[in-house]
C-alpha positions as CSV (number, residue, x, y, z in Angstrom):
1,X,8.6,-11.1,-88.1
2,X,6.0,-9.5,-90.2
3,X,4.5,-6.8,-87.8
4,X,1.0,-5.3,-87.8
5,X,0.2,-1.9,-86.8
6,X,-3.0,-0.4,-86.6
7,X,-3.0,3.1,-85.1
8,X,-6.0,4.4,-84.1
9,X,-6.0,8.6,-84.0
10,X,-7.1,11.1,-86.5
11,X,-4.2,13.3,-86.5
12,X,-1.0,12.4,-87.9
13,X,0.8,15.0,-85.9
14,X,-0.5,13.7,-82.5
15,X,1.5,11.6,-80.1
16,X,0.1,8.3,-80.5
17,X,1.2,8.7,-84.2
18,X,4.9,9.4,-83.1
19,X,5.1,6.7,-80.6
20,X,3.7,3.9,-83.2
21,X,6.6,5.4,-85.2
22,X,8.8,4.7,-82.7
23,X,7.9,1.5,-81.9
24,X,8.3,0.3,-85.4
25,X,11.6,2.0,-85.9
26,X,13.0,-0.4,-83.3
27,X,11.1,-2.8,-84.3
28,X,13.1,-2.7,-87.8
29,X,16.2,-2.0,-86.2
30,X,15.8,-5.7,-84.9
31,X,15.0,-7.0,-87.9
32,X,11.2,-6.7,-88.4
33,X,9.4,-6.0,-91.0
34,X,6.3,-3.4,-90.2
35,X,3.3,-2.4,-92.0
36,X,1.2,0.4,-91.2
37,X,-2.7,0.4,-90.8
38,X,-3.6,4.0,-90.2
39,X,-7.2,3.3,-90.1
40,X,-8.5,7.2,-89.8
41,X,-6.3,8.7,-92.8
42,X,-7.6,4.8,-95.1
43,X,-11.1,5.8,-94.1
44,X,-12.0,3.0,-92.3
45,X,-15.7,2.4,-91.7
46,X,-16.1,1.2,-87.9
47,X,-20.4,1.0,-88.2
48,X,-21.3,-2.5,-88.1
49,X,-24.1,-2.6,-90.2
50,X,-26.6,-5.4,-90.5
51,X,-25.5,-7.3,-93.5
52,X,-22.1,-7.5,-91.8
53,X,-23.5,-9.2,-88.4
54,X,-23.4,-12.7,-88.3
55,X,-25.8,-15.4,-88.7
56,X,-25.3,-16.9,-85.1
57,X,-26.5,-19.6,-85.8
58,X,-24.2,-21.2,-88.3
59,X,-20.9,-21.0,-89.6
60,X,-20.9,-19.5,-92.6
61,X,-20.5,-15.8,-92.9
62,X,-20.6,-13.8,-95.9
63,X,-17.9,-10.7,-94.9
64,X,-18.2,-7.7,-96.6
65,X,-15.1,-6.7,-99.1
66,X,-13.6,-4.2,-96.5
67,X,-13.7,-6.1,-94.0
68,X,-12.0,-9.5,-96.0
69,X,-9.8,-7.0,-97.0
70,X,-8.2,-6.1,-93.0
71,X,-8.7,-10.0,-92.2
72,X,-6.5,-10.3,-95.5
73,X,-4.2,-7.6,-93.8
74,X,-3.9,-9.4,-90.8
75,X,-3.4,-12.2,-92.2
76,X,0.4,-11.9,-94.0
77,X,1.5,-10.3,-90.5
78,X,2.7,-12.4,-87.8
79,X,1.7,-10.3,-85.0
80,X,-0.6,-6.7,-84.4
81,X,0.1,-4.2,-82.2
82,X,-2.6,-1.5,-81.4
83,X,-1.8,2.3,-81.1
84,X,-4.6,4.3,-79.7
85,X,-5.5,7.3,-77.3
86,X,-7.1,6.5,-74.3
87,X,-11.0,8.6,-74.4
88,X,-13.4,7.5,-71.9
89,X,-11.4,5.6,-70.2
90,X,-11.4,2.8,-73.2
91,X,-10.4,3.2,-77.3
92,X,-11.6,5.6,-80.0
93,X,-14.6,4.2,-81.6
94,X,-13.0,3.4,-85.2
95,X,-10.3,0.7,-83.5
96,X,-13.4,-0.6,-81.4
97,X,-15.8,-0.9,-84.9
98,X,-12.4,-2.7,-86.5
99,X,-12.7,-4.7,-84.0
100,X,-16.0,-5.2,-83.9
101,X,-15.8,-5.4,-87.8
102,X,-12.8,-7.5,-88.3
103,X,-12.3,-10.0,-85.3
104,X,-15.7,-11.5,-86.0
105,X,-17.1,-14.7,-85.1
106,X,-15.7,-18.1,-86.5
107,X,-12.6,-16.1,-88.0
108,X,-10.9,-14.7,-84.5
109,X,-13.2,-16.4,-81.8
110,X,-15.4,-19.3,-82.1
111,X,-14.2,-22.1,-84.7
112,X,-11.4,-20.3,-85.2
113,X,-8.7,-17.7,-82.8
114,X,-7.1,-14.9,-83.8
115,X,-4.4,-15.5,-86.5
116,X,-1.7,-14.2,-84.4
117,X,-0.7,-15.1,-81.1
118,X,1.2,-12.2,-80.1
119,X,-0.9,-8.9,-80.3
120,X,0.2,-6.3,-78.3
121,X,-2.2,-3.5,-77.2
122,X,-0.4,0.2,-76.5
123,X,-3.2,3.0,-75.3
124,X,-1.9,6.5,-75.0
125,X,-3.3,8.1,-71.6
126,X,-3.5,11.6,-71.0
127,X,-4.1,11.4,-67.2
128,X,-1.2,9.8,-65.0
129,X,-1.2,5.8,-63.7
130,X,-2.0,7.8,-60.1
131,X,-5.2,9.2,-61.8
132,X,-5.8,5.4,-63.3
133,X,-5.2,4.1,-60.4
134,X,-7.2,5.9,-57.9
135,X,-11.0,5.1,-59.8
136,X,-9.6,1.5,-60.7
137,X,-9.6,3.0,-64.2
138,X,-6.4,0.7,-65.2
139,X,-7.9,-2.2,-63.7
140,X,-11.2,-2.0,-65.8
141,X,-9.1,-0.8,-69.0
142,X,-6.8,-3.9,-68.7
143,X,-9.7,-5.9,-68.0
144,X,-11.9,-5.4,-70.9
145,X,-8.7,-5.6,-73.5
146,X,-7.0,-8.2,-72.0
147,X,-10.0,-10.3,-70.5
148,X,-12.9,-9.3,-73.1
149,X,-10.9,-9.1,-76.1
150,X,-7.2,-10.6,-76.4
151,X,-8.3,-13.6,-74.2
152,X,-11.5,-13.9,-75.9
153,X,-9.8,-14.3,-78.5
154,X,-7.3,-16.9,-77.6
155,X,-4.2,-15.0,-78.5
156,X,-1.5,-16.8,-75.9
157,X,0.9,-13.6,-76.0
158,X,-1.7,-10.9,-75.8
159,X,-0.7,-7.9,-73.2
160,X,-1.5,-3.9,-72.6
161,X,0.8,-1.3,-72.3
162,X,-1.1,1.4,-71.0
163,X,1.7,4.8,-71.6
164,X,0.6,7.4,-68.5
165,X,0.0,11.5,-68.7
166,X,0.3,12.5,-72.2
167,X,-1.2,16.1,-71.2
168,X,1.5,16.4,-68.5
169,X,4.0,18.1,-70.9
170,X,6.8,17.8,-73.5
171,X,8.7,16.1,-70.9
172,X,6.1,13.0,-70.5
173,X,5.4,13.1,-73.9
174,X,8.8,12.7,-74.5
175,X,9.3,9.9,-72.3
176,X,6.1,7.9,-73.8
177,X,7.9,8.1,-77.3
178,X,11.0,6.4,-75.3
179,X,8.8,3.9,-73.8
180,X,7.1,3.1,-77.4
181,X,10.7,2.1,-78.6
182,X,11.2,0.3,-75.6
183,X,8.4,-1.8,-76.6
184,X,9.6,-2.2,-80.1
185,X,13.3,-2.9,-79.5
186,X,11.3,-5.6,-76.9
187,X,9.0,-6.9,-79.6
């Protein structure tokens, strides 16, 4: 399987870098073939600007060339799986414009789904799944990437893996990398 990943944090030194890593080193060691879409270090622009929202009411859209150019991406992979710190209780606004940007109308929703139905969804949180837990954080979380997007979007394997206290020390951050190549040896 031909594996998407799109990580989502602007330093390449930062855990949610090493745990996509590690996901997609086990990931290969099973046999998969990954491909990286760092979208801070390629510059990604997550603004949706006018000439790229859609003409509701008709089919045809005119996309703009970055944008075919990530729906080109995702398209000669067989799944995507997200990387991304958890700010605000939700994603860092560049993954939230790609999607915005990329899973548009009548290409992954509407006329059409997704083109993969296995995306997996991996947010980094720095407080624990006690803190999460306690506001309902997790359930709202869950809820608008399972619900409002992978759902949404008809992908039949979709699922969030939400990795708890990344600001609780070398030791948690250490066992989040584990749990990232869990997921990939799982994949």
């Amino acid at each position: 399987m031909q594996i998407l990943v799109v990580i989502a944090h602007p330093r390449q030194n930062s855990l949610t870098h090493q745990a996509a890593r590690a996901f997609a080193e086990a990931a290969q060691a099973n046999g998969h073939e990954v491909e990286f879409a760092d979208l801070v270090a390629e510059n990604f622009d997550p603004v949706l600007k006018a000439e790229d929202e859609p003409d509701w009411s008709g089919r045809d859209i005119d996309f703009a060339a970055d944008v075919l150019r990530e729906m080109e991406r995702v398209e000669r992979n067989d799944a995507t799986v997200l990387f991304f710190p958890v700010w605000w209780w939700s994603m860092p606004a560049i993954l939230k414009g790609w999607i915005d940007r990329v899973w548009a109308q009548n290409w992954a929703f509407g006329s059409k789904t997704y083109p993969h139905s296995k995306v997996l969804m991996v947010g980094i949180a720095g407080a624990t799944e006690n803190d999460y837990r306690k506001r309902g954080y997790d359930i709202a979380l869950r809820t608008q990437l399972k619900v409002g997007i992978l759902d949404y979007c008809s992908v039949k394997e979709g699922k969030v893996e939400l990795l708890y206290g990344s600001l609780e020390g070398e030791a948690q951050a250490a066992a989040i990398i584990s749990s990232a190549k869990d997921l990939g040896a799982r994949f």
